[in-house]
N, C-alpha and C positions, 0 to 999 in steps of 0.2 A: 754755736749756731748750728748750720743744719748738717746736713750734706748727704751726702751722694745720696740725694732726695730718691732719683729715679735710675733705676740701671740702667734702663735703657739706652741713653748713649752716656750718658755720668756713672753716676757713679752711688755708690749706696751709702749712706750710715745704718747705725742702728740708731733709730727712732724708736722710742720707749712708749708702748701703747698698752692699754689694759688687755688682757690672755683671757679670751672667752672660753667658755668650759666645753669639750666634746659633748656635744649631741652621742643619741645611743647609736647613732647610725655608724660614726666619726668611731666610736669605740667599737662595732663591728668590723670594720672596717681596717683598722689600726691593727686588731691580734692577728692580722695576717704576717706581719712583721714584729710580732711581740715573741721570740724565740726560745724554746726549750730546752735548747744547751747552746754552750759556748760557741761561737765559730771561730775555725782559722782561718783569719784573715791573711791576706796576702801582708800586707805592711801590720805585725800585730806588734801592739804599743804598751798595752797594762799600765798607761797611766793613771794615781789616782788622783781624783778630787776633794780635798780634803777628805769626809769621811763618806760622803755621800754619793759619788760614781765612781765608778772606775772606766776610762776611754780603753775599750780593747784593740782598737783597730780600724784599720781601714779595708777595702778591696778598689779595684778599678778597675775598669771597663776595657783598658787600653793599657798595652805594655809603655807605651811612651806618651805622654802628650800631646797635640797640635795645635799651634797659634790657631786661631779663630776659629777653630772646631771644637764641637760641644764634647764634654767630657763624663761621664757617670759616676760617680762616686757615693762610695756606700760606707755609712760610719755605724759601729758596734760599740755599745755602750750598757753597762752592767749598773743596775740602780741596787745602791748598799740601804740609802733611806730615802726617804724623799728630799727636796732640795727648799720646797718652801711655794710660798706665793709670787708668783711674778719673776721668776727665774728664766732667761728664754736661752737657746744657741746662739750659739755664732760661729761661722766659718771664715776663714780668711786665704785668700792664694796670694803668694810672695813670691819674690825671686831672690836668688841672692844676695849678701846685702841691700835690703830693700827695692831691691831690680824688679817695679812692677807691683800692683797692688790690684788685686778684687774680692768685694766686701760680697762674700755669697750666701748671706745668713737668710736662715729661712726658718719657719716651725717645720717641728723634724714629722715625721709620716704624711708628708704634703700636707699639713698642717692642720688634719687630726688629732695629735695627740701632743700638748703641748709640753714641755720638760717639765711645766709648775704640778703635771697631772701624772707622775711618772709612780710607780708602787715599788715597796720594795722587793726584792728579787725578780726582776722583770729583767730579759735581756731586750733592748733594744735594735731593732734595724733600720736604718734611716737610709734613704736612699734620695739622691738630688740628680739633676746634671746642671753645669755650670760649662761658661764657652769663656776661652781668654780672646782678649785681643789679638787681632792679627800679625797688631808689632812688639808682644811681647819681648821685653827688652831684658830678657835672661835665657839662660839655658838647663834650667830645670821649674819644677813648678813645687813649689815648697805650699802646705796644706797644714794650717793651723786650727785648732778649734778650742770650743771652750763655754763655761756657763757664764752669763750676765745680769744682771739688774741693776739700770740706771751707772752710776760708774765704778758700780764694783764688780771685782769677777771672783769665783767658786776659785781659790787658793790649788795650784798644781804642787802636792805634797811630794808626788813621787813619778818617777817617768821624764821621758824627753818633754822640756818646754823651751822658750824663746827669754825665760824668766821674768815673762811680764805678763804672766797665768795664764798662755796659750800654750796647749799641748800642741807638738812637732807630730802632726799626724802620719807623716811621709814625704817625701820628696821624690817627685816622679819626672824622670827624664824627658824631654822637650826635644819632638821632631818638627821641620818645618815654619825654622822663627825667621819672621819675615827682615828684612834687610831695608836699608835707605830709608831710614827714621829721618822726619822732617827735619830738617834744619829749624831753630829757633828764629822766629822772627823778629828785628829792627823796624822803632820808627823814632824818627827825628822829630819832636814835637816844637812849634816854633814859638817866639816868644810874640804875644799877642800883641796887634796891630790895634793898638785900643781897648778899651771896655767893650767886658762881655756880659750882656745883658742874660739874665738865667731864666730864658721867656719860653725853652722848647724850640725856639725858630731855627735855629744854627743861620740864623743872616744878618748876623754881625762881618764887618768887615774881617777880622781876626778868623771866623770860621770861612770864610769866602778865601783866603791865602792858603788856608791847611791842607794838605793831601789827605786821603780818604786812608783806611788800613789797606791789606788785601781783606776779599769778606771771608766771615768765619767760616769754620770747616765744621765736620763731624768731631767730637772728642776724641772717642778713642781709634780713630783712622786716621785723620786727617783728608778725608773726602769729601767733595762737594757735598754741601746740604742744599734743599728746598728754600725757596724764600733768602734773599738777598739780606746779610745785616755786617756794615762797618762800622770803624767810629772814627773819627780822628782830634787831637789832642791839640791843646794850646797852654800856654803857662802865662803867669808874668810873678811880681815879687812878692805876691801871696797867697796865689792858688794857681793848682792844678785843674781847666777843664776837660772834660770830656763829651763830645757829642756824640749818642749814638743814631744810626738809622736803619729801619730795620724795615724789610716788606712781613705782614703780617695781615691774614685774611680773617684774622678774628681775634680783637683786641679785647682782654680784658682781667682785672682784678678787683676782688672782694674786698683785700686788707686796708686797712684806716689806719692801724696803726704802730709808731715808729717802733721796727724791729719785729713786727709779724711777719712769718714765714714766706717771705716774699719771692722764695725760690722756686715755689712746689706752683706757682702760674706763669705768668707772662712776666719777666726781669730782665734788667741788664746790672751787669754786675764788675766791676774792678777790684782786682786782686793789686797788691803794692808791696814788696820786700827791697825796702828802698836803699839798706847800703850791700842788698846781694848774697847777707851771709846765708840763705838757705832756712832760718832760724825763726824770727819775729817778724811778723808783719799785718798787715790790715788790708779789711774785706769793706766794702761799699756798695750795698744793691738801690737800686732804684726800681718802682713800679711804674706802669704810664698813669696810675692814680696821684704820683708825684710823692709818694710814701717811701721811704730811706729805711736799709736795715746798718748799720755800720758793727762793727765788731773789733778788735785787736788780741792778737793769737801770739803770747808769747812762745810758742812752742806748736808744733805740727795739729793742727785741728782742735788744739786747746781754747777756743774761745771765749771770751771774755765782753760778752754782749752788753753792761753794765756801760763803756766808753762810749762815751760821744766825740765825731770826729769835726762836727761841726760841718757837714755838707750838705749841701743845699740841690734840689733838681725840678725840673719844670719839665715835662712834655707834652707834646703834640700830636693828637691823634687825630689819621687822616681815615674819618669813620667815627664809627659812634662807641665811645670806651662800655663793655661790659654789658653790648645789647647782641645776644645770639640769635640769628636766622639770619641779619644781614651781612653782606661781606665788605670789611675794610678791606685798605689799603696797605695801612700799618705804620710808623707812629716813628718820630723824633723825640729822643731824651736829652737836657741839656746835664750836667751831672759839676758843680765847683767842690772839688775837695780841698780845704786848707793845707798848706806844702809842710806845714808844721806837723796834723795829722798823722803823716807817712810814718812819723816814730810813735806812732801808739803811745803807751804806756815807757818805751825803751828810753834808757839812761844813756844809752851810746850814742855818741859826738854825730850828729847830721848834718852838715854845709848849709843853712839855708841865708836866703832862696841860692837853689844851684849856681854853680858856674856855669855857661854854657859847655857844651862838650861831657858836662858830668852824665852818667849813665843808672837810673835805676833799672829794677826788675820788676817786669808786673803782665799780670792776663786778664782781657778781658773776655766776657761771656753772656750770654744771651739764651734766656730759656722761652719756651714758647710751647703755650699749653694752650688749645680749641677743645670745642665740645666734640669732635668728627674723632680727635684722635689722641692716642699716647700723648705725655711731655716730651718733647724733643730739645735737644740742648747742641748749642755752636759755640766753639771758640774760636778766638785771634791765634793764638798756640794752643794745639791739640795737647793734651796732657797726656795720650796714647793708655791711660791709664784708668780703672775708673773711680779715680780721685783728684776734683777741680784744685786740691792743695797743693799739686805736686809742683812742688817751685823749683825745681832743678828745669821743668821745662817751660815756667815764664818765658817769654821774649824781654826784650833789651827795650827803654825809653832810655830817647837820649835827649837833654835840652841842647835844642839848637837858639841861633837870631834869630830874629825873624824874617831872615830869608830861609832856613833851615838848612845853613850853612854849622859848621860844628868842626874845632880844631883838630886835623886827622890823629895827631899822638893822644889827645886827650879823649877821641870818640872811643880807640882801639883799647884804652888802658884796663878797662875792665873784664876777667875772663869770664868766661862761658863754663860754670860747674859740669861733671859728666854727668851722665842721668842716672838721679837717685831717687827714687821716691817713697818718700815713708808710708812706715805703715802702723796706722791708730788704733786707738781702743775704740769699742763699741761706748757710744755713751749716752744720757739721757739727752743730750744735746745734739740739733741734727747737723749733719756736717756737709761744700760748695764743694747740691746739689747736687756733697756732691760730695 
């Protein structure tokens, strides 16, 4: 599926589009950085790629790092032959084991001069800046990089890699990492006071008992955002719901249909890793056009869009869905996922329907795209990262009665992973938003 549609508060993939050709201007332009001899780079690497680049190196701007300050980084790269059609970069920032992820891929000479248009003996200099999060949750910033198309990458023959065809560009020490990383957040979902009608209203009696979340925050901060959006959860012995609500001054979506890119406008979305291992789990978007993307990821942003989870959503738009100049209110999603669903495609042993007291893992999020401005994205748990995958920081569902009472030994028995978030491959598939 998609992801990290938009960096701006999410998170990036790499999204596979067609490599237009440099204009003459674009190639004027570009041999200001097309270089006549080798440089010595401060981190020099002589990685090669297969037979066709060699990564010479890096430089940086900055002897150390700063959480939430922008950084400069300059990558040197020596073309042996050309690479082909539709080859592009990618850059990736890490932490230690997996401590922290940002997907910083860009066309390399500000995007003059594409990798598919590279000649042979050309030295490259590329130049970016890129800013980490504020609560980068490592103490160095590890800098990967590498050629792509679609899901394959340009084979690292020779030189430091990660052995999964990312060259180790450097690793640059980290001043300034910010402290008092949110707590994961708990909610007790209770068991439904009746049928829930999937009408968009949330004014079933069953939504009239539920507590609301706290509202979502910024991603990668955890800070107040604009515009008010909760949800709150209800179950009984076949489905899990979810009701979102959301303030929104300008409602709207294109998509018709099941499993179009429903991230890149106006969504609400439920992430589920239902028995906690970190590992396998399932994605659920909803639009207020009432269009469903569902997906099941045996493995870290592996998706697997082909499943159907059998979910069903109805919303309510306070305003007019998908008419720009006037201003909404902003809109109610009802969202029924089947509790069987949660195992995806997974062969491992799932209790169902829960026991009260049982505890899954899961996030929800909420994107929100106007015509005035950028996509903007909020979460239930900030992922501090910018990748909506990272399931080490889901928050906690817990099935309660329906008083949203829940047996203290059996609420506590589940632990809380430390934070680790992975880090993916570039692929033709976009990746939550993210």
């Amino acid at each position: 599926m998609r992801r990290l549609a938009v960096f701006l508060l999410f998170a990036p993939a790499c999204i596979e589009q067609e490599t237009p050709a440099p204009t003459a201007d674009d190639l004027e332009i570009a041999r200001r950085d097309i270089l006549s001899a080798e440089p010595s780079p401060r981190y020099r690497v002589n990685a090669e790629l297969e037979d066709k680049l060699v990564y010479l190196g890096m430089d940086v701007d900055a002897e150390k790092a700063t959480a939430g300050k922008p950084l400069k980084l300059t990558h040197y790269w020596k073309v042996k032959q050309p690479v082909g059609e539709d080859w592009k970069l990618f850059v990736h920032l890490g932490g230690p084991r997996s401590g922290g992820y940002v997907n910083a891929d860009h066309a390399p000479l500000r995007g003059r001069y594409p990798v598919s248009y590279w000649k042979a003996g050309e030295i490259i200099r590329d130049q970016h800046t890129v800013s980490l999060p504020a609560r980068w949750p490592a103490g160095e910033v590890d800098v990967y990089v590498g050629i792509w198309k679609g899901p394959q990458r340009l084979k690292v023959v020779k030189g430091p890699s990660d052995g999964d065809n990312r060259v180790l560009a450097g690793k640059i020490p980290l001043q300034g990492g910010a402290a008092g990383t949110p707590a994961l957040p708990r909610y007790v979902a209770r068991r439904a006071a009746g049928a829930v009608k999937i009408d968009g209203k949330l004014d079933d009696e069953a939504w009239q008992q539920a507590p609301f979340t706290d509202a979502f925050v910024q991603t990668m901060t955890g800070a107040k955002v604009d515009g008010l959006t909760q949800a709150k959860l209800v179950w009984d012995d076949q489905n899990l719901y979810v009701g979102f609500s959301t303030d929104d001054k300008d409602v709207a979506s294109s998509f018709s249909k099941q499993d179009d890119q429903l991230w890149t406008q106006d969504a609400v979305e439920l992430f589920i890793d239902a028995d906690g291992d970190g590992k396998d789990y399932v994605e659920v978007q909803a639009s207020p056009a009432g269009v469903l993307f569902d997906s099941f990821l045996p493995a870290h942003r592996q998706n697997q869009n082909d499943w159907q989870s059998g979910a069903k959503s109805a919303t309510q738009v306070n305003g007019t869905l998908s008419k720009h100049g006037d201003e909404d209110r902003g809109f109610t999603t009802e969202l029924l996922v089947p509790l069987a669903a949660a195992k995806g495609r997974s062969d491992k042993p799932l209790p169902l329907p829960p026991k009260v007291g049982q505890v899954w893992r899961m996030n929800l999020f909420r994107m929100d795209l106007d015509e005035k401005r950028p996509q903007r994205a909020s979460a239930w748990s900030p992922p501090l990262v910018g990748d909506f995958h990272a399931l080490a920081r889901f928050g906690q569902l817990v099935f309660g009665d329906a008083q949203g009472e829940v047996p203290t030994v059996a609420a506590a028995a589940t632990p809380t992973p430390a934070l680790k978030v992975h880090v993916g491959k570039p692929a033709g598939a976009p990746a939550s938003a993210k």
